[in-house]
N, C-alpha and C positions, 0 to 999 in steps of 0.2 A: 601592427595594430591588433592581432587576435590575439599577441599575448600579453597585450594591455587589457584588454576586455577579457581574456581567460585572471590575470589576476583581480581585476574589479569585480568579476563573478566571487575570487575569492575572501576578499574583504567584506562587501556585499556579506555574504553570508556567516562571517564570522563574529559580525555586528550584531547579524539574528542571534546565531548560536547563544553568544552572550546573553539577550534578550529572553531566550527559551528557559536559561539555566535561571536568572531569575525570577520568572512563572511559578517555576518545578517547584522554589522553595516553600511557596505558599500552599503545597497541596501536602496533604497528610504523608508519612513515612511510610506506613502499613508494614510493620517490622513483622507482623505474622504472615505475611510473604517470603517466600525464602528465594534467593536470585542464587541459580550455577551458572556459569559462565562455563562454555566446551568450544576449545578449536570444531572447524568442518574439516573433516579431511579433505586433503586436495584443493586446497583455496587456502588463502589468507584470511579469511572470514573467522568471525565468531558468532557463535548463538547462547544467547539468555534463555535461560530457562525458570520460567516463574511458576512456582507452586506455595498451595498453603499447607499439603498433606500427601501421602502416597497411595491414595484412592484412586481407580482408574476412573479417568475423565474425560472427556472432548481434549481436541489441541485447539487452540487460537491461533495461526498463524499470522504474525501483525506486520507487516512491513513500512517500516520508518517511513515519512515524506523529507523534503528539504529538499525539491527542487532539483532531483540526481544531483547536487552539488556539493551536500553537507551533511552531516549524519553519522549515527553506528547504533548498534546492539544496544545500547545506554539512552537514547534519544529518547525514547515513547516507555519509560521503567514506569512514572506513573500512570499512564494509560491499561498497560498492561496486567500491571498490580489488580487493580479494580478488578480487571476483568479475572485475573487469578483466585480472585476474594468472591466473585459471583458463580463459581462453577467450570472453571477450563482450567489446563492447565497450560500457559500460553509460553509460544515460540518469539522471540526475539531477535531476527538475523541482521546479522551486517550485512552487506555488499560493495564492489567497488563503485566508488562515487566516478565523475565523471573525467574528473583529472587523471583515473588511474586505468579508467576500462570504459568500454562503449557496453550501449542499452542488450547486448551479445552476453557478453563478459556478466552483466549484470545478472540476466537471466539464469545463465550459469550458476554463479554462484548461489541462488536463491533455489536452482532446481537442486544443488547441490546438500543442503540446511533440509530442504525437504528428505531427500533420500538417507541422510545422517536420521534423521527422526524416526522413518518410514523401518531401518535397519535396528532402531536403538525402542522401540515404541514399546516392548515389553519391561523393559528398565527403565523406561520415566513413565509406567503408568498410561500410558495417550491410548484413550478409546480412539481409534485413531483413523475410524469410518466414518466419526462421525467429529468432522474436522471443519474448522472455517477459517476462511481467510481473511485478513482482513487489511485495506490500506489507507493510508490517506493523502492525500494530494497526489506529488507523484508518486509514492508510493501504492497511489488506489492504483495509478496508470500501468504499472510493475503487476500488481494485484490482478487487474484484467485482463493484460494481458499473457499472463501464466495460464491461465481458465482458458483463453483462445487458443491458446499452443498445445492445450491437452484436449482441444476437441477440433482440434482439426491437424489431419495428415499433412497438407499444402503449407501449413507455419511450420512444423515441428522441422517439414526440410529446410526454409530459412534458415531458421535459428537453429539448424542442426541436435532437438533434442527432442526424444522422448515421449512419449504421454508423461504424466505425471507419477510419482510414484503410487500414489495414492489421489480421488479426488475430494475433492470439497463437497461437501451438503448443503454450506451455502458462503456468499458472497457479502462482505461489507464491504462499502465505497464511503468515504468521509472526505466531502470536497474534491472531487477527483481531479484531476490532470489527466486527462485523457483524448485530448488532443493540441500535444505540443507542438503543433505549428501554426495554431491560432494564436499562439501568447504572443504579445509583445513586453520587450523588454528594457528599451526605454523610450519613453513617449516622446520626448524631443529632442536634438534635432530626427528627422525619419531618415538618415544616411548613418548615425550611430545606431540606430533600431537594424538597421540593416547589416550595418557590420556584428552587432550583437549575437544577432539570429544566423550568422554566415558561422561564427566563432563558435555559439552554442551545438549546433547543429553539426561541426567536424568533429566536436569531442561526441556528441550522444551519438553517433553514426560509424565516427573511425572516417578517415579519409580514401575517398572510396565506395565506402557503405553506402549505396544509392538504395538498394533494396531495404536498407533499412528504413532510409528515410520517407522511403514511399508508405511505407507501413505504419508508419508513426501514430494517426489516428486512429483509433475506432472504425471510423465511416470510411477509412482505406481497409480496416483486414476483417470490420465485422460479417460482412457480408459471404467470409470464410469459414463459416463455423455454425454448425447446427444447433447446438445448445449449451446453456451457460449457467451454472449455478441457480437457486435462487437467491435474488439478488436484493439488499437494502442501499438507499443512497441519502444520504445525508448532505443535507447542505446548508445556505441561509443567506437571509437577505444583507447582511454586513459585509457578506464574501463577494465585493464588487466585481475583484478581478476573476475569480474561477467559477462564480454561480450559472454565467451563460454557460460552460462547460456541461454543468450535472443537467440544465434542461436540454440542450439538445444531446446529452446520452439518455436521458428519459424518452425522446422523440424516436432513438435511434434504437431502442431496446420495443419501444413500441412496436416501430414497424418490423423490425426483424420479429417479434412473438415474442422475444424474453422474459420471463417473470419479474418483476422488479415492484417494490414498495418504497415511493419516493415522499422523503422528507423535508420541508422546508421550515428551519425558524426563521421565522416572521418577523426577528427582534435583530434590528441593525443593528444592534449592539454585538452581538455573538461575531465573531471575526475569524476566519481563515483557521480552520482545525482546533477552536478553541475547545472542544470538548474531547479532545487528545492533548493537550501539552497543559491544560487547567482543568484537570478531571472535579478539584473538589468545589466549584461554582454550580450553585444548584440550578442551572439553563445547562452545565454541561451533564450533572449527573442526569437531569431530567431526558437527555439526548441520548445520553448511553442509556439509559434505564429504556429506553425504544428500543434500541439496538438486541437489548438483551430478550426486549418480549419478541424481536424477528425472530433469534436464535430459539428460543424455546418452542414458538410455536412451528417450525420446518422442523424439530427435532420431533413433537409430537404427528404433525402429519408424516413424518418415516415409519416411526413406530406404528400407526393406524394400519400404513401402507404396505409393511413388512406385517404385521398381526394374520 
């Protein structure tokens, strides 16, 4: 049975992927973008490297969504671009998806693409203190909880890693996934939901991984960690299935103290990351164009704060 359901996972998602690519083609080229492509050392990964010029700049670090299922370096190129065109000069990483490595493995390789940049930051230019991260779906969840693991000693021994090479200045979330054990995965019958969540659950965990899966949420590992970026969260009323998500991480960043500026469009129409995979619809540019006055204005209050 799991590996009926691990290939329905994979079909599933390659109906999206199709779906994605023809989004993409509706949205501008932006040839005055330049895309490098660099292996990471020590991984199978790759990272995109998107610039307009060799002016030292902020990094974007963007991490793909798809559900840890599906994805790479090439996924969010127009997403990226924009933000390449607005003032960063943005990171692109792959990672292993979930058929190849658990939520461990993933970490890995993303702490990995960091420390590539972290080593490489005088050669691509990256003002590289003054860095953002950025995710969406589960990649916001990836995104989060990288920022957990680099402020708290009690995660870095789980996941066996590091503070971070470098940290963030501040935090985007776009539709997050951040607590994968509230999803459900297929609504009917509740004994295929069951078995879904049993199948999903041995690959994001590894078989075994209890400690991961205890950890999965938010509201299992925030309550580890003293402080977190400041944080933008974007979401909307169209995003049926993951909006209960971004409110109660708004409730959860409340009560913990965390700084957070939460965004809701209003407009059921906007749907699930559209302001990442359909950057040139002006509700997504108007979305990012928020995003960008977050980052500008935490950039100014550092500057005030360092003066």
């Amino acid at each position: 049975m799991s590996k009926l359901i691990e290939l329905a996972f994979k079909l599933t998602f390659f109906f999206v992927s199709q779906s994605d690519k023809k989004r993409h083609k509706n949205n501008k080229k932006r040839e005055d973008v330049r895309v490098h492509s660099y292996p990471v050392p020590n991984t199978k990964d790759t990272l995109n490297l998107l610039s307009t010029d060799e002016e030292k700049k902020p990094l974007l670090f963007d991490i793909h969504g798809g559900g840890w299922m599906y994805g790479d370096e090439n996924l969010n190129l127009d997403f990226g671009k924009w933000f390449a065109e607005n003032g960063f000069h943005v990171a692109l990483p792959s990672y292993p998806l979930i058929y190849d490595g658990t939520i461990n493995d993933m970490l890995h390789s993303l702490y990995g693409s960091l420390l590539f940049l972290k080593e490489n930051e005088e050669k691509f230019h990256l003002d590289i203190e003054h860095s953002a991260l950025v995710g969406d779906s589960a990649g916001a969840g990836l995104a989060l909880l990288l920022c957990a693991i680099d402020k708290s000693p009690e995660l870095q021994k789980v996941y066996d890693l590091p503070p971070l090479p470098f940290s963030f200045s501040s935090l985007l979330l776009y539709h997050p996934c951040c607590y994968p054990k509230r999803m459900t995965f297929v609504a009917k019958p509740k004994i295929m939901n069951k078995w879904a969540r049993k199948t999903f659950f041995e690959l994001y965990c590894g078989k075994g991984g209890k400690e991961f899966y205890d950890l999965a949420d938010f509201d299992d590992y925030g309550k580890m960690i003293s402080s977190l970026p400041p944080t933008f969260l974007l979401t909307s009323a169209g995003d049926e299935f993951l909006n209960p998500m971004s409110f109660s991480l708004k409730e959860d960043f409340a009560r913990l103290g965390f700084d957070m500026e939460f965004v809701l469009i209003k407009d059921k129409n906007f749907c699930h990351v559209q302001s990442v995979t359909e950057v040139d619809l002006p509700s997504s540019l108007k979305a990012n164009e928020q995003a960008l006055s977050f980052l500008t204005q935490q950039r100014k209050k550092e500057e005030k704060t360092n003066s």
